[in-house]
C-alpha positions as CSV (number, residue, x, y, z in Angstrom):
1,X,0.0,0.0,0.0
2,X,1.0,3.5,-0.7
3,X,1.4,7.4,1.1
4,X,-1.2,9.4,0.1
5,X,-1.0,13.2,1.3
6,X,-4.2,15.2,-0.4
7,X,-4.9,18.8,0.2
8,X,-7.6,21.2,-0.6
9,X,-8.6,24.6,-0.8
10,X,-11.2,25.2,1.7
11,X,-14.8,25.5,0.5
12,X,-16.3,22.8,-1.0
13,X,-16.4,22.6,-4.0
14,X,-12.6,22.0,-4.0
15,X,-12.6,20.1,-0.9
16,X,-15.4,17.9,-1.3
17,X,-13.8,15.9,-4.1
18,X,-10.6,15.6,-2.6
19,X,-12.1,14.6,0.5
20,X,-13.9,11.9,-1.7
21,X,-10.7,10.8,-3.3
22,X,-9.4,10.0,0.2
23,X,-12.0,8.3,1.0
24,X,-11.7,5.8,-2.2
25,X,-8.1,5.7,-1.4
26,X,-8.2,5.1,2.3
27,X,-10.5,2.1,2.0
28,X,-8.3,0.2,-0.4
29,X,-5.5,0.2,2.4
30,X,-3.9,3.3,1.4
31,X,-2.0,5.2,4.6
32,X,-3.8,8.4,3.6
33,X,-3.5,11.9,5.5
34,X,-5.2,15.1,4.1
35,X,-5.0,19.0,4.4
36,X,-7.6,21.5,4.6
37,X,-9.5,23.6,6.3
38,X,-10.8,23.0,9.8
39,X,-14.4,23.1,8.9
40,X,-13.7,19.7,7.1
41,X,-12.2,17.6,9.6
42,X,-15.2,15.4,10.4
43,X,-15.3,14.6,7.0
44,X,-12.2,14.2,6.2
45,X,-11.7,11.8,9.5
46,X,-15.9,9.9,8.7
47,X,-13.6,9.5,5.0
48,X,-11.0,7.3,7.1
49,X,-7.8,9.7,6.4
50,X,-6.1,11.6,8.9
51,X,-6.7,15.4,9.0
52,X,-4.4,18.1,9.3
53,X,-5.5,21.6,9.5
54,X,-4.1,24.5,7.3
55,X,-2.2,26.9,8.7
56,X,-4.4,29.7,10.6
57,X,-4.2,32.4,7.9
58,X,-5.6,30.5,5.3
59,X,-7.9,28.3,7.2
60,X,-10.9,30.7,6.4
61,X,-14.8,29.7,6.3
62,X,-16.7,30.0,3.3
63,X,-19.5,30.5,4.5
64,X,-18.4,34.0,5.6
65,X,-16.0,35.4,3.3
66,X,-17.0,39.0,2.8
67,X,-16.7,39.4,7.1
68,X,-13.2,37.9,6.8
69,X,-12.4,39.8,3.8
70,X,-14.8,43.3,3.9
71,X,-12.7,44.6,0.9
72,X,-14.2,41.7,-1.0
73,X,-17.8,43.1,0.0
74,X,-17.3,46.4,-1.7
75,X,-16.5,44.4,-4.9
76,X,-19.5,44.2,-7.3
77,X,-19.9,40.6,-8.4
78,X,-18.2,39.2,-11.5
79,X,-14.9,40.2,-12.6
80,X,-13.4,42.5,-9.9
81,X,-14.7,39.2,-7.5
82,X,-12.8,37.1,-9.3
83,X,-9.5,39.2,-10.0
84,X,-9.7,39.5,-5.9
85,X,-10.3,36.1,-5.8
86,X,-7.7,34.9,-7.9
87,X,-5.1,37.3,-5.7
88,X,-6.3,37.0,-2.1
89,X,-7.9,33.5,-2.0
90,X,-5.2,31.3,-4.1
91,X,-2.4,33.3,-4.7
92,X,-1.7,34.4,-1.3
93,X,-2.0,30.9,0.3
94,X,0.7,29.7,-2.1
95,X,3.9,30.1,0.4
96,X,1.4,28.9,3.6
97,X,0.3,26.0,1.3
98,X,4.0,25.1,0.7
99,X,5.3,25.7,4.1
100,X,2.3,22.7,5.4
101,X,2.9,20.5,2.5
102,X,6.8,20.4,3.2
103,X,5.8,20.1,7.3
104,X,3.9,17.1,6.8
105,X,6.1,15.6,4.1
106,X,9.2,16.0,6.7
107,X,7.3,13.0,8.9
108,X,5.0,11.4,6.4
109,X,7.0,11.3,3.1
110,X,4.3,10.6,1.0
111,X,4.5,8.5,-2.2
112,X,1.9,10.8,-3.7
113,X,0.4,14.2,-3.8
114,X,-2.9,15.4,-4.8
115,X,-4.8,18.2,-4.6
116,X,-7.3,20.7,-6.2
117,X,-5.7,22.2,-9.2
118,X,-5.7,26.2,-7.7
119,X,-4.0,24.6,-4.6
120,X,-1.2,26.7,-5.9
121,X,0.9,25.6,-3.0
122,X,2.6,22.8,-5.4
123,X,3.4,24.9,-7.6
124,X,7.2,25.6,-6.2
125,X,7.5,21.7,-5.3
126,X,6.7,21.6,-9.3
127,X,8.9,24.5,-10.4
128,X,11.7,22.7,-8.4
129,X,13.9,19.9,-8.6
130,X,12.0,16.5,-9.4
131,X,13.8,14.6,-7.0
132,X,12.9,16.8,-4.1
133,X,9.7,16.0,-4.5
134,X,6.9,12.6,-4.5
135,X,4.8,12.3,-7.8
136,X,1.7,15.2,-8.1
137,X,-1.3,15.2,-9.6
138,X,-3.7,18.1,-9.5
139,X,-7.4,17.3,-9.3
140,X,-9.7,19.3,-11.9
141,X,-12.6,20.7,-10.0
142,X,-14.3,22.5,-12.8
143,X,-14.6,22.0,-16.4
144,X,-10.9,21.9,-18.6
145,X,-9.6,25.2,-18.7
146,X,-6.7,24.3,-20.7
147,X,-6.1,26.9,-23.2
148,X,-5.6,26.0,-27.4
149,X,-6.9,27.3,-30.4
150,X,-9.5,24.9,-30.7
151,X,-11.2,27.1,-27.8
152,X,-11.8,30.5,-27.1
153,X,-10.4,31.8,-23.9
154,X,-11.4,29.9,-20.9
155,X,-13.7,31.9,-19.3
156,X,-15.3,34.2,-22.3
157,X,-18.0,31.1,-23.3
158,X,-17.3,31.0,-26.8
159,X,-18.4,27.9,-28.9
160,X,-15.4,25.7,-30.2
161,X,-13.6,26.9,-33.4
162,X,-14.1,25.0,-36.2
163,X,-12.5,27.2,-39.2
164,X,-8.9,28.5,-39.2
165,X,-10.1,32.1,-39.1
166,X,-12.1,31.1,-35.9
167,X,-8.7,29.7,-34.5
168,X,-6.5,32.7,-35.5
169,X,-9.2,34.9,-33.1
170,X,-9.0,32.9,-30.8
171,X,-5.4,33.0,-30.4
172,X,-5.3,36.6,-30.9
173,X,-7.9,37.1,-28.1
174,X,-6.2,34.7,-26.0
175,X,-2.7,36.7,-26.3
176,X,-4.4,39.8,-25.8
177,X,-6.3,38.8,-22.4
178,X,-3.4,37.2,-21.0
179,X,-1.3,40.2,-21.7
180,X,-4.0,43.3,-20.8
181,X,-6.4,41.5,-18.9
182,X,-4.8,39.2,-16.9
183,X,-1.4,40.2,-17.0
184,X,-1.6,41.6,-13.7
185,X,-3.0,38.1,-11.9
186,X,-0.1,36.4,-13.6
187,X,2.8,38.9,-12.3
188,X,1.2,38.7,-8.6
189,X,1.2,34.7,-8.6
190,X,5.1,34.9,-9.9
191,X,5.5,37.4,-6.9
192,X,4.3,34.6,-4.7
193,X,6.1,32.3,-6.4
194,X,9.9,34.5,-5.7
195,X,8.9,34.4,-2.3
196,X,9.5,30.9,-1.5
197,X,12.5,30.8,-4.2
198,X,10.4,29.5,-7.0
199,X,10.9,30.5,-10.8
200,X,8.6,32.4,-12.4
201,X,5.5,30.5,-14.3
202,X,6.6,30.0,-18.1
203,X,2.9,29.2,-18.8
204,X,-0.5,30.8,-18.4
205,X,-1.6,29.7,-14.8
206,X,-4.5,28.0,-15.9
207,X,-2.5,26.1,-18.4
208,X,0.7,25.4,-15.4
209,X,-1.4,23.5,-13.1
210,X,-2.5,21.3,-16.0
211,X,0.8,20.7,-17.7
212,X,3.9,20.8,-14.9
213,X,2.0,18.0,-12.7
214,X,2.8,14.8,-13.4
215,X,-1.2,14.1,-13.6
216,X,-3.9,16.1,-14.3
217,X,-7.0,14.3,-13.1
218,X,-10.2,15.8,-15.1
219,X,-13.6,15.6,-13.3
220,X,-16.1,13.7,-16.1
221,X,-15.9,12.5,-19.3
222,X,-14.5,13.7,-22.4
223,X,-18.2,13.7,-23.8
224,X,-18.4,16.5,-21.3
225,X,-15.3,18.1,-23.0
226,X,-14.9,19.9,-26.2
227,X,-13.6,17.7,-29.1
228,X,-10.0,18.8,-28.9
229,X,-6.2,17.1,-29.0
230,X,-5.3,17.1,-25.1
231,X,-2.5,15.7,-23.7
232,X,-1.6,11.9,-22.2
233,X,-1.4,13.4,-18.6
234,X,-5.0,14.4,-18.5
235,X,-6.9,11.6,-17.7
236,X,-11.1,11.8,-17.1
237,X,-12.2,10.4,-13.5
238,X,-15.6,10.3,-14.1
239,X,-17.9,11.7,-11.0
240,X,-16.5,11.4,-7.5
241,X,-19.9,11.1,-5.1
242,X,-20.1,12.6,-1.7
243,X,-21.3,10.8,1.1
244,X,-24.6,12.0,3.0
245,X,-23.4,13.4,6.8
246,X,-22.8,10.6,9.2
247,X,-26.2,11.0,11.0
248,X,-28.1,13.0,8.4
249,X,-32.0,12.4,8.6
250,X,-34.7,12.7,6.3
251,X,-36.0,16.1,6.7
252,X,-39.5,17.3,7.5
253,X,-40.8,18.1,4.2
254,X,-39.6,14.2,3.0
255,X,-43.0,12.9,2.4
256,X,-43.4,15.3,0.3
257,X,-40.8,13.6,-2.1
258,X,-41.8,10.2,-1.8
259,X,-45.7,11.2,-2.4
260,X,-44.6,13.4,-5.4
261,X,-42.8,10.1,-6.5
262,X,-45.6,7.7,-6.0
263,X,-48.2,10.2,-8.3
264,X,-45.6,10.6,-11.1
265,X,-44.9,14.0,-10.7
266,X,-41.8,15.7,-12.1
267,X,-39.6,16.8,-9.2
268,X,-37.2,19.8,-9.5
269,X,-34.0,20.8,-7.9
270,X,-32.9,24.5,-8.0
271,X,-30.0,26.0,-6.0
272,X,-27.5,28.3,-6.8
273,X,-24.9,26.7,-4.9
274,X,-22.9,27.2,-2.1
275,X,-21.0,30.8,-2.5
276,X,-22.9,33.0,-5.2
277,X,-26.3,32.5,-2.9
278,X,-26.1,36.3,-1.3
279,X,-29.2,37.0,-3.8
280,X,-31.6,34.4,-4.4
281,X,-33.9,36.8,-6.4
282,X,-31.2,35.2,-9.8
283,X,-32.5,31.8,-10.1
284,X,-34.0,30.3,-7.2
285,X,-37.3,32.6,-6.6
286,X,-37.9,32.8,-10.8
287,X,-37.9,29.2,-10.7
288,X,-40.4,28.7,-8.5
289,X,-42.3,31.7,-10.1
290,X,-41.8,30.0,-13.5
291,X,-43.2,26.6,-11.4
292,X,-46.1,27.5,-9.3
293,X,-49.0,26.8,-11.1
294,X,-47.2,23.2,-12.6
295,X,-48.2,19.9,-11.7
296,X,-44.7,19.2,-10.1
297,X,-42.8,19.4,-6.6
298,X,-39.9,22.4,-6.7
299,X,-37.2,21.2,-4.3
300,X,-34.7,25.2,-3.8
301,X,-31.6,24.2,-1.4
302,X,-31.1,28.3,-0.4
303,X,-27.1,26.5,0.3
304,X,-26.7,28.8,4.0
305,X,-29.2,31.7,2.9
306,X,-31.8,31.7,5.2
307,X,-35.0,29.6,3.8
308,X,-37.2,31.8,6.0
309,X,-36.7,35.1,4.1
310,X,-38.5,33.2,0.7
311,X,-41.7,32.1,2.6
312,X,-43.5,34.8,1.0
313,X,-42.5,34.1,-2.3
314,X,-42.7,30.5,-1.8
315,X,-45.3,28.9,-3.9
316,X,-48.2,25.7,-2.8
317,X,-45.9,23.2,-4.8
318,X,-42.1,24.5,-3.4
319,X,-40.1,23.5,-0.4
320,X,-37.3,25.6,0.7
321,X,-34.3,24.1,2.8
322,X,-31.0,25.5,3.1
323,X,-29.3,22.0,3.1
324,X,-29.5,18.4,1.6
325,X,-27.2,16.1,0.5
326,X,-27.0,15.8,-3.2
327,X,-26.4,11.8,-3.1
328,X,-29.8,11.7,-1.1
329,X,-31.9,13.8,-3.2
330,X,-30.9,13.3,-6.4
331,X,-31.8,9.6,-7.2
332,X,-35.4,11.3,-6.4
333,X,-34.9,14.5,-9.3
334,X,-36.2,14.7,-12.5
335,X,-33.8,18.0,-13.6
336,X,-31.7,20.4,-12.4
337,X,-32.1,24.2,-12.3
338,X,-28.3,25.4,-11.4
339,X,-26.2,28.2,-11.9
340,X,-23.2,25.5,-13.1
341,X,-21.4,25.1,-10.2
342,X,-19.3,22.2,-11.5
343,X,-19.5,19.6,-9.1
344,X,-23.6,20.0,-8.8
345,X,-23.9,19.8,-12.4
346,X,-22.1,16.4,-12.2
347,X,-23.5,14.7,-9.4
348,X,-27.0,15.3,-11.4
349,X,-25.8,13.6,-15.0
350,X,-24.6,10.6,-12.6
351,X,-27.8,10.6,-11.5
352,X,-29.1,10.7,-15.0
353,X,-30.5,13.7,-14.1
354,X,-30.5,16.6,-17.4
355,X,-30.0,20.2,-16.4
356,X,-30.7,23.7,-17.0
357,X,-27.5,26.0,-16.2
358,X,-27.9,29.9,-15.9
359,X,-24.9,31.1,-15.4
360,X,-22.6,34.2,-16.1
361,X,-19.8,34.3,-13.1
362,X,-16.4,32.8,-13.1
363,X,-16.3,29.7,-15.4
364,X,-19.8,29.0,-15.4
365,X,-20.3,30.1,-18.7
366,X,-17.8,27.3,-19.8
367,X,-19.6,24.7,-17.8
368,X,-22.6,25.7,-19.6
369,X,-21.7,25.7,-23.0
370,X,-20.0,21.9,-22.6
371,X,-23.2,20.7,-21.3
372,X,-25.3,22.0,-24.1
373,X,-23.0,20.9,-26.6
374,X,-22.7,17.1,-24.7
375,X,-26.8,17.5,-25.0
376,X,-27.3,16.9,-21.8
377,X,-28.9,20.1,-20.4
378,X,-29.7,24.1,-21.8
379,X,-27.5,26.7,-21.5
380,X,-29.5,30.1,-20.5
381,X,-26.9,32.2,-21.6
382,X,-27.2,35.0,-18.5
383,X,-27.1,34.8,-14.8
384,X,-30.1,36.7,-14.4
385,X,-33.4,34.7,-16.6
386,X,-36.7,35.5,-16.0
387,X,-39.6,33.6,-14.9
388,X,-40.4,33.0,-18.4
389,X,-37.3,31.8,-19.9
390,X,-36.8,29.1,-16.9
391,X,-40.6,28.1,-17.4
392,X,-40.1,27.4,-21.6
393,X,-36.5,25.8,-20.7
394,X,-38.0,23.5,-18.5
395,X,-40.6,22.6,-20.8
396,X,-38.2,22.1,-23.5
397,X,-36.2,19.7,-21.5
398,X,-39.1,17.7,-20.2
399,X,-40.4,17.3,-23.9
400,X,-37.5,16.6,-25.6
401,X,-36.3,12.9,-25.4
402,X,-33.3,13.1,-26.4
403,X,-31.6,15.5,-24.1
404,X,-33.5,12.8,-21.4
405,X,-32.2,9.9,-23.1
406,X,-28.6,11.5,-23.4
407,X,-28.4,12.6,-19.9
408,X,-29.2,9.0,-18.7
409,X,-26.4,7.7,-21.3
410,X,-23.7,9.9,-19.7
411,X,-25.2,9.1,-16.3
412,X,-24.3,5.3,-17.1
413,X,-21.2,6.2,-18.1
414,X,-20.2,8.1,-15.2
415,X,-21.2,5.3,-12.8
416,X,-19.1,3.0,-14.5
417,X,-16.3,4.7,-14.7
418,X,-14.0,4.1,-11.4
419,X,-12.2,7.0,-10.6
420,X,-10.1,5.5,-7.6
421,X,-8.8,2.7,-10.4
422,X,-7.5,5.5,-12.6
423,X,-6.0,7.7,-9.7
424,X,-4.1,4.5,-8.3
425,X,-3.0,3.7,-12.0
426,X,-1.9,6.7,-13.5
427,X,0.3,7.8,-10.1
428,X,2.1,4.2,-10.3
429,X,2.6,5.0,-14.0
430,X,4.2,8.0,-13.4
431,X,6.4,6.5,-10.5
432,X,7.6,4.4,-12.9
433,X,8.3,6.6,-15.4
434,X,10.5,8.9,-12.9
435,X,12.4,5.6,-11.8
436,X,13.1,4.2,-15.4
């Protein structure tokens, strides 16, 4: 059996994964010890790894970023959000990262690493000498944001480029984003880099922590990808489940799923995930607007908003709940209403479940426009729909057989796919590969 050490940024949609990865890991035998934030011991311990906590400056909550950070609260969302993001939230934990990866490596030396790919804390380990170092893999959270002329800039949601003229913009507009855009990011990470003796990034950072790890694990399938050349070290894990809470109970409103179940009716799940939830008034209240006079049960998860505040607005045929497990509700969902958080929209096509993304923060856009084109869901194309435009999408999904039928294809194919098998094999490849 082998060292594991796996580390995550703290908030779960980076976490969660990892935390599942440990868990796959730890119950084939592996010795495996994982680092993140404190909020995630129990489940990284209920996983069967040992936890370590990050170090106190980066070991934030989620769940209360703008009172951590008020200078992040002045910040309208999009963009400026994510430039701040990018700076303060990844790029400053790069030398703390490091500093707790080489403190538990000095006692656990590790045969392997992994971690969420903006865990930048790898990045000097990487940039360094490859003895000094066990074998890395970086864990793709989100959909491929490897750059190429195939695609436009990751990020912008443009369609794939299928004539040379449509490649030569996109590698114009890439160059020129990179350069006037996000020139800036790129020169603060190398900053952070310097300071712990590390060489400056040769690549783009979103193209780094795909190509200098030794593997670059891709959440889902390349049916969920855009048809491009990508290289041998990506390799597609499939969907890594989470586990309901040790001692999670069927809620209150329950019989309310099992009765919509038992008279056929079609149930939907809407959220809006986890961190962009400060306004619900974007997806979650239009959808039960759009709902409320259909002949199905609306299932909103307000994801720590309080549920409370919608009671007004909450129709005869909605329940509101600021929590459920997605590995105990879905089985039960006919389609998802989302705003693309990556790791939501996954869990559903597992479940077979199709989806309707509105989206228009961070790479949500992306996520969108590889699930339309997989035909497995609707991209919206804003952030913002109205009542209406949820309403006909919905419609469209539920009478249109083959975005049903595909979803369930991919669904199968995610369930078969095992994504401890590929971890375990692609890390003893590449240990081999550094020994020959």
């Amino acid at each position: 059996m082998a060292k594991y050490l796996l580390a995550a940024t703290p908030m779960p949609g980076h976490a969660d994964p990892v935390i599942a990865a440990a868990h796959g890991l730890a119950a084939r035998g592996h010795d495996v010890v994982v680092q993140t934030g404190s909020l995630f011991r129990g489940a990284v311990e209920r996983a069967g790894a040992a936890f370590v906590p990050l170090a106190a400056e980066i070991d934030i909550d989620y769940r209360d970023l703008n009172t951590r950070f008020p200078e992040r609260a002045a910040l309208p969302p999009g963009p400026a959000q994510m430039f701040w993001g990018v700076r303060h939230l990844f790029a400053d934990a790069i030398a703390p990262q490091w500093r707790g990866l080489s403190g538990i490596l000095a006692s656990f030396p590790a045969d392997f690493l992994l971690t969420d790919m903006l865990f930048l804390g790898t990045l000097p380990f990487l940039l360094g000498k490859r003895g000094e170092r066990p074998v890395v893999g970086h864990l793709g959270i989100s959909s491929l944001a490897l750059s190429g002329p195939e695609i436009g800039f990751y990020g912008a949601g443009l369609p794939p480029a299928r004539t040379a003229q449509q490649r030569a913009r996109n590698e114009a507009v890439a160059r020129y984003l990179h350069a006037q855009v996000f020139g800036g990011v790129q020169n603060y990470i190398n900053e952070k880099l310097a300071a712990c003796g590390a060489p400056r990034l040769q690549k783009f950072i979103s193209d780094a922590v795909v190509m200098l790890p030794d593997a670059y694990f891709q959440l889902g399938l390349p049916e969920l990808e855009y048809d491009r050349p990508l290289p041998p070290r990506v390799k597609f894990l499939g969907a890594l489940p989470p586990h309901t809470p040790a001692g999670y109970s069927a809620p209150a409103w329950w019989p309310a799923v099992i009765a919509a179940r038992q008279d056929n009716k079609k149930i939907v799940l809407v959220t809006q995930g986890t961190i962009a939830n400060d306004d619900l008034g974007q997806l979650v209240i239009p959808t039960m607007a759009a709902l409320a006079d259909e002949d199905m049960l609306v299932v909103a998860v307000t994801s720590g908003a309080d549920p409370g505040a919608l009671l007004a607005v909450t129709p005869e045929n909605a329940i509101t709940t600021p929590f459920v497990p997605y590995d105990f509700i879905l089985p039960h969902v006919d389609l998802l209403v989302t705003n693309g958080g990556f790791g939501g929209v996954l869990l559903a096509l597992r479940y077979g479940v199709p989806v309707v993304i509105a989206g228009d923060s961070e790479e949500k856009p992306e996520i969108a426009g590889r699930i339309a084109a997989a035909g497995a869901g609707l991209d919206l194309a804003t952030g913002q729909p109205g009542a209406e435009m949820i309403g006909d999408a919905v419609a469209h999904i539920f009478n249109t057989p083959g975005i049903l039928a595909r979803a369930r294809q991919i669904g199968d194919k995610l369930r078969r796919q095992n994504a401890i098998d590929v971890i375990e094999a692609a890390f003893a490849s590449a240990a081999v590969s550094d020994a020959a």
